[in-house]
PyMOL CGO cylinders between C-alpha atoms (Angstrom):
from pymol import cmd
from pymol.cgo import CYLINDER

trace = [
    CYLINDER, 55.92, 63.78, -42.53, 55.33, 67.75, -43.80, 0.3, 1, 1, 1, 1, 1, 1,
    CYLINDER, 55.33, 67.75, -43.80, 57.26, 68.99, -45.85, 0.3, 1, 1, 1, 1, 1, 1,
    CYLINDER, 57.26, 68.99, -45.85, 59.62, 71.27, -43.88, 0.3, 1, 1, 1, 1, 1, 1,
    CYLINDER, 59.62, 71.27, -43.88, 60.67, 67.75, -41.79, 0.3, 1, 1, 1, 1, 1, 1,
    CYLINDER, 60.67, 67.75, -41.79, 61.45, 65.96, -45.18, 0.3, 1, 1, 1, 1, 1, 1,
    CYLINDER, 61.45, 65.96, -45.18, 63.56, 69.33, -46.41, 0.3, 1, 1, 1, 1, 1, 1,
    CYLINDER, 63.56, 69.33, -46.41, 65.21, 69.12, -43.15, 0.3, 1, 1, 1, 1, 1, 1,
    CYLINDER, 65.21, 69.12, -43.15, 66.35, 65.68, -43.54, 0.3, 1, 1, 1, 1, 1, 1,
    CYLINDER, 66.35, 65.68, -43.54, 67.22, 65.88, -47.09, 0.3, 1, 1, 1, 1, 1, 1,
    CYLINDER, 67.22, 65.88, -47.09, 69.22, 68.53, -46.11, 0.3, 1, 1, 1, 1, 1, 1,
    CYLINDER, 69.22, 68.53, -46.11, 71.06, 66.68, -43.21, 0.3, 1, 1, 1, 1, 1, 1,
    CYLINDER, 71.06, 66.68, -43.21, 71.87, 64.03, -46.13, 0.3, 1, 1, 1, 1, 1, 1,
    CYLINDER, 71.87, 64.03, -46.13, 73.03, 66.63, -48.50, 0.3, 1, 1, 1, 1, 1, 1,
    CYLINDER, 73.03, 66.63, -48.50, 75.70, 67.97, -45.92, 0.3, 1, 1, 1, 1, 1, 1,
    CYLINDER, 75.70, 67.97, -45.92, 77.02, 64.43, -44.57, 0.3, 1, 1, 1, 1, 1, 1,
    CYLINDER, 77.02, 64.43, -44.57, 77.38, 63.52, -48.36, 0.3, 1, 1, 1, 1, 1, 1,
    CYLINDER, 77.38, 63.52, -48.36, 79.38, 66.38, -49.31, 0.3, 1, 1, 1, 1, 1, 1,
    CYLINDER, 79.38, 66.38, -49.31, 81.29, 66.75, -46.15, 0.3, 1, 1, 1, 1, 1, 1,
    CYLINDER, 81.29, 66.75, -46.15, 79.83, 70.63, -45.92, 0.3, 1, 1, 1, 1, 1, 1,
    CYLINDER, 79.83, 70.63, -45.92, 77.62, 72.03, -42.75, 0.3, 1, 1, 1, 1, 1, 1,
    CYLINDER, 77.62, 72.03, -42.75, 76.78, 75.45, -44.37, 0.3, 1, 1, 1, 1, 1, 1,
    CYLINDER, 76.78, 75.45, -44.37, 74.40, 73.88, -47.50, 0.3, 1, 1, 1, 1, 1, 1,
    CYLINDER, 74.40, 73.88, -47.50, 70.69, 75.33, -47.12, 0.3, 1, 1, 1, 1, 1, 1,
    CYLINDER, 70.69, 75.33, -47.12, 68.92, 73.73, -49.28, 0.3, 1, 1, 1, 1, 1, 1,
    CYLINDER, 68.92, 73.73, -49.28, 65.38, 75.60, -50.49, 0.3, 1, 1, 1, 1, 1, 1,
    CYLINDER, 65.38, 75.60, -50.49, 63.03, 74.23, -52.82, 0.3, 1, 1, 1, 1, 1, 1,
    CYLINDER, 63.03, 74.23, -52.82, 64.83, 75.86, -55.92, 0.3, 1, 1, 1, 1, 1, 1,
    CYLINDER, 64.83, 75.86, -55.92, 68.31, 74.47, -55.04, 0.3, 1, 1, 1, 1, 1, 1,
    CYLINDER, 68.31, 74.47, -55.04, 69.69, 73.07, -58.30, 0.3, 1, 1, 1, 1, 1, 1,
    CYLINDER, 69.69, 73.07, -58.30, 72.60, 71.10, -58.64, 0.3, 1, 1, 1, 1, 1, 1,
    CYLINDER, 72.60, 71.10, -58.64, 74.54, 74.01, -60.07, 0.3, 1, 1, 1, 1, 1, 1,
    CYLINDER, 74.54, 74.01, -60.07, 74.19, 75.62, -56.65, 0.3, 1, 1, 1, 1, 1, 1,
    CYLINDER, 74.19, 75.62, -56.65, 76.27, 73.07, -55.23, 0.3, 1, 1, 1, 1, 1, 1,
    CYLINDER, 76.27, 73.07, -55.23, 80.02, 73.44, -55.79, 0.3, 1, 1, 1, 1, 1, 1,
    CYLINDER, 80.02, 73.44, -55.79, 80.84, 69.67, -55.68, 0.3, 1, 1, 1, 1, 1, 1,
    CYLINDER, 80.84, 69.67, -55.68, 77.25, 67.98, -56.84, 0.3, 1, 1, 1, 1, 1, 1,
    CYLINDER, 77.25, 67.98, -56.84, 78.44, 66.26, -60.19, 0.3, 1, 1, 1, 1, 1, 1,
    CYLINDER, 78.44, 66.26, -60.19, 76.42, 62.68, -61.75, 0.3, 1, 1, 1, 1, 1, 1,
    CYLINDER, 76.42, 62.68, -61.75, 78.28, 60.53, -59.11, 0.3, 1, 1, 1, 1, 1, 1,
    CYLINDER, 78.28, 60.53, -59.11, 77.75, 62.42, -56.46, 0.3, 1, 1, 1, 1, 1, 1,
    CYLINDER, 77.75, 62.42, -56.46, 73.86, 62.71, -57.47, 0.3, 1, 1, 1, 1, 1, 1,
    CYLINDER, 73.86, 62.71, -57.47, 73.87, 58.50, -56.85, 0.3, 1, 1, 1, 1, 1, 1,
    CYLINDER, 73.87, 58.50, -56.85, 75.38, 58.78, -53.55, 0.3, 1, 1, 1, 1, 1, 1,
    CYLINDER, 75.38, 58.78, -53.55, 72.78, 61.19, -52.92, 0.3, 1, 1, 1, 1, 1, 1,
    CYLINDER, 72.78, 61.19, -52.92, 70.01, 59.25, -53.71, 0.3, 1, 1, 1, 1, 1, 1,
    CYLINDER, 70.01, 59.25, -53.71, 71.55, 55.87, -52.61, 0.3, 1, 1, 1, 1, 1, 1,
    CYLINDER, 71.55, 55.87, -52.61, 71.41, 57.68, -48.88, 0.3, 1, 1, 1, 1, 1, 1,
    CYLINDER, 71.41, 57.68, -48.88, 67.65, 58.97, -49.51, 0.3, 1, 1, 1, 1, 1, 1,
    CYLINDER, 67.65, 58.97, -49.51, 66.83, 55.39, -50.30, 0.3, 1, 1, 1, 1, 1, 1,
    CYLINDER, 66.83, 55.39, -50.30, 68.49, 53.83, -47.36, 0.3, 1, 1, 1, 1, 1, 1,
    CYLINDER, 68.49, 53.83, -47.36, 67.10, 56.55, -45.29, 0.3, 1, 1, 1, 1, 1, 1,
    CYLINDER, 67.10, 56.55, -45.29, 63.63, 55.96, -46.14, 0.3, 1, 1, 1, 1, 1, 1,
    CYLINDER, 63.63, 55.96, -46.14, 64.02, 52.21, -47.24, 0.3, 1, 1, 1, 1, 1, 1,
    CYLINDER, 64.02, 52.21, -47.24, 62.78, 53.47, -50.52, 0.3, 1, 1, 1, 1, 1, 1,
    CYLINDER, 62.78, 53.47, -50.52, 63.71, 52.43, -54.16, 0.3, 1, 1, 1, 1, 1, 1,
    CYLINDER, 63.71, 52.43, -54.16, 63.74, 54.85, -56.90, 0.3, 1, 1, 1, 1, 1, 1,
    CYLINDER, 63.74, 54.85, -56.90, 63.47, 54.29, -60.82, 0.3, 1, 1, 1, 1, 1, 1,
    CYLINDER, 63.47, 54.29, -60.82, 65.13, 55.69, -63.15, 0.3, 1, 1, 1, 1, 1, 1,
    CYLINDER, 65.13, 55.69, -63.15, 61.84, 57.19, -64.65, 0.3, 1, 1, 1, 1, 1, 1,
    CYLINDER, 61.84, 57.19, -64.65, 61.26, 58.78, -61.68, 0.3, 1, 1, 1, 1, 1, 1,
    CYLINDER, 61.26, 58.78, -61.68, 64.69, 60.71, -60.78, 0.3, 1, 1, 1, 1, 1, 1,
    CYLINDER, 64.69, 60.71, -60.78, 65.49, 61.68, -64.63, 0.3, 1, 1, 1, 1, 1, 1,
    CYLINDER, 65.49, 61.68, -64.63, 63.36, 64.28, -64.33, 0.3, 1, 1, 1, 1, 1, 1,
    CYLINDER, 63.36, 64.28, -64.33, 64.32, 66.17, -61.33, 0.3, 1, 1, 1, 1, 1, 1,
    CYLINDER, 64.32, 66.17, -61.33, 65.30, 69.58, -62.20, 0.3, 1, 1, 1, 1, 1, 1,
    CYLINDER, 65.30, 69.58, -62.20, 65.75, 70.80, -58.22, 0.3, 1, 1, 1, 1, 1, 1,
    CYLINDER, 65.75, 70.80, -58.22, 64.96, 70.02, -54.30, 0.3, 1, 1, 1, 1, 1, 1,
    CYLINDER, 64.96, 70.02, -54.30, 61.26, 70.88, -54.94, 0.3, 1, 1, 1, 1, 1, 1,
    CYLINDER, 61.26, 70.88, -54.94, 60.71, 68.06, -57.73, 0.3, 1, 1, 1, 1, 1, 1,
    CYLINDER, 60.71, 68.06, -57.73, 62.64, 66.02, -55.20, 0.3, 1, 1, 1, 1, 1, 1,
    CYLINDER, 62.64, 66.02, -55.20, 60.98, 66.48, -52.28, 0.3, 1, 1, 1, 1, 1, 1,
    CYLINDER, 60.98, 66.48, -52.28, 57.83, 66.14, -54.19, 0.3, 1, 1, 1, 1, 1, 1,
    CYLINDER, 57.83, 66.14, -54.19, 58.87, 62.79, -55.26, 0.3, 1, 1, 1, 1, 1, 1,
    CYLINDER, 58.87, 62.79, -55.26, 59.84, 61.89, -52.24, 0.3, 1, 1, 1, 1, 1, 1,
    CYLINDER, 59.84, 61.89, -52.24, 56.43, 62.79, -50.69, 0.3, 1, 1, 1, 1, 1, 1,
    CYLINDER, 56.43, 62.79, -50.69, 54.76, 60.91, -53.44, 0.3, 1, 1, 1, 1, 1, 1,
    CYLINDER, 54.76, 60.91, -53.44, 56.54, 57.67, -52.86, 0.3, 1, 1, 1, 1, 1, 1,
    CYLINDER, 56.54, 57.67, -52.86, 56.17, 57.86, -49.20, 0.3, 1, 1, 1, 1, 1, 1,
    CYLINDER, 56.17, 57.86, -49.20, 52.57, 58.18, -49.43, 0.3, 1, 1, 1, 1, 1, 1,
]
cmd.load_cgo(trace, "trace")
């Protein structure tokens, strides 16, 4: 999958999750940039990435994750 397909998706996530049709996310989205995006949010977030992609992440792996890019890059990595 490139890259704009997996930011598209993500995105789709993003705005069922928070109920909101008007988040764009870009590579530099940070959590700040979202009104609502607080720590339990962030686990509903990527409980529905994992279910989407039947993936499994580790906590190694998310702490780390300063925006979207290091996401999607992680996401890319794990999918192969």
């Amino acid at each position: 999958m490139d890259r704009a397909q997996l930011l598209s998706e993500v995105q789709d996530i993003f705005r069922d999750n928070f109920d909101d049709d008007t988040i764009v996310l870009t590579d530099a989205t940070y959590a700040a940039d979202i009104e609502d995006w607080d720590s339990l949010e962030q686990i509903n977030l990527l409980t529905a990435i994992e279910k989407k992609y039947g993936l499994k992440f580790k906590l190694a792996d998310v702490k780390n994750l300063q925006n979207i890019g290091d996401m999607l890059d992680l996401l890319q990595r794990m999918m192969g």
